[in-house]
C-alpha positions as MATLAB code, in Angstrom:
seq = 'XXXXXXXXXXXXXXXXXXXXXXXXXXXXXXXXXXXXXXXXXXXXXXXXXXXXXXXXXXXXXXXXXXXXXXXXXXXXX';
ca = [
     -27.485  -27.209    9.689;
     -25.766  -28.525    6.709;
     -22.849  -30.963    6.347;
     -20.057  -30.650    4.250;
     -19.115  -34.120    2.482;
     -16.007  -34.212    0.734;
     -14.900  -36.874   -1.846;
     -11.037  -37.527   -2.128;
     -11.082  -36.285   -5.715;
     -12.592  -33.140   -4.020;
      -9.757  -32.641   -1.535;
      -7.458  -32.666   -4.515;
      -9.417  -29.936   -6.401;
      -9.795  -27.754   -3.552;
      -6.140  -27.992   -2.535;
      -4.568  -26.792   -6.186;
      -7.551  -24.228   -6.032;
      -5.827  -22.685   -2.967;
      -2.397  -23.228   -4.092;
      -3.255  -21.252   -7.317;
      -4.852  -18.653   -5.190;
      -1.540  -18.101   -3.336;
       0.252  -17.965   -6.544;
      -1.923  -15.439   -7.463;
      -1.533  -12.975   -4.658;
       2.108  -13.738   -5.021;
       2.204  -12.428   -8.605;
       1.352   -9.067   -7.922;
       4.241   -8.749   -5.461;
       7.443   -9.963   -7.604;
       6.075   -7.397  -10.240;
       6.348   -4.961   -7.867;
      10.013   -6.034   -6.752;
      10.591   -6.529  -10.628;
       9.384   -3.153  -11.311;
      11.516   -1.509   -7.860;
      14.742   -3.316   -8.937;
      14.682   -2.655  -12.966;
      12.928    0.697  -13.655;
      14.203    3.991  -13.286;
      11.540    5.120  -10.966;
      13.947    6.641   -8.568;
      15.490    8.891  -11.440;
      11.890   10.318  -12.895;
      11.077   11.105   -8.998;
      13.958   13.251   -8.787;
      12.467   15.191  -11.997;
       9.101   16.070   -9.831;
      11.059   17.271   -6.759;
      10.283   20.590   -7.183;
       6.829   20.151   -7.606;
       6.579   17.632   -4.858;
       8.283   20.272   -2.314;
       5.776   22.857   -3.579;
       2.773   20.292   -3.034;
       4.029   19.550    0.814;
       4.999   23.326    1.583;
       1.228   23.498    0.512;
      -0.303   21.101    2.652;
       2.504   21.933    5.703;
       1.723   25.569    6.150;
      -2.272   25.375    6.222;
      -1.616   22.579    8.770;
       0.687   24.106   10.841;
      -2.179   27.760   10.750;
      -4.767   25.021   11.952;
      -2.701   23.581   14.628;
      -0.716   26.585   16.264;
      -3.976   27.749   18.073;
      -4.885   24.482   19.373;
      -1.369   23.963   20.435;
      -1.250   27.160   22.661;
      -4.114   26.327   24.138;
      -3.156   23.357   25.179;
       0.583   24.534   26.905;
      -1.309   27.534   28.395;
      -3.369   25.881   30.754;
];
């Protein structure tokens, strides 16, 4: 088994090393409320509607083929 020993100048170190880690993991998050708050992300989504509807009527109909059986299988017991 091994033993940690930690000089006071160490402490120090190790301390701003986690503080910058923090800082770090914050960063990533105010550019994402930066980038939610001052883009016009919600406008350009409006411009793929149509596309997006025909993507989800895609993936909702095979779904739904897949599921009716199993459903009335189920309620007919």
């Amino acid at each position: 088994m091994h033993a940690a020993i930690t000089f006071p100048e160490n402490r120090l170190r190790t301390k701003r090393a986690g503080s910058l880690k923090r800082i770090q993991a914050i960063k990533p998050i105010k550019q994402f409320q930066q980038f939610i708050e001052e883009s016009d992300w919600d406008e350009r989504l409006l411009g793929y509607e149509k596309y997006m509807n025909r993507f989800f009527c895609g993936i909702i109909i095979p779904s739904s083929i897949f599921f009716i059986p199993i459903c009335i299988s189920i309620f007919s017991r």
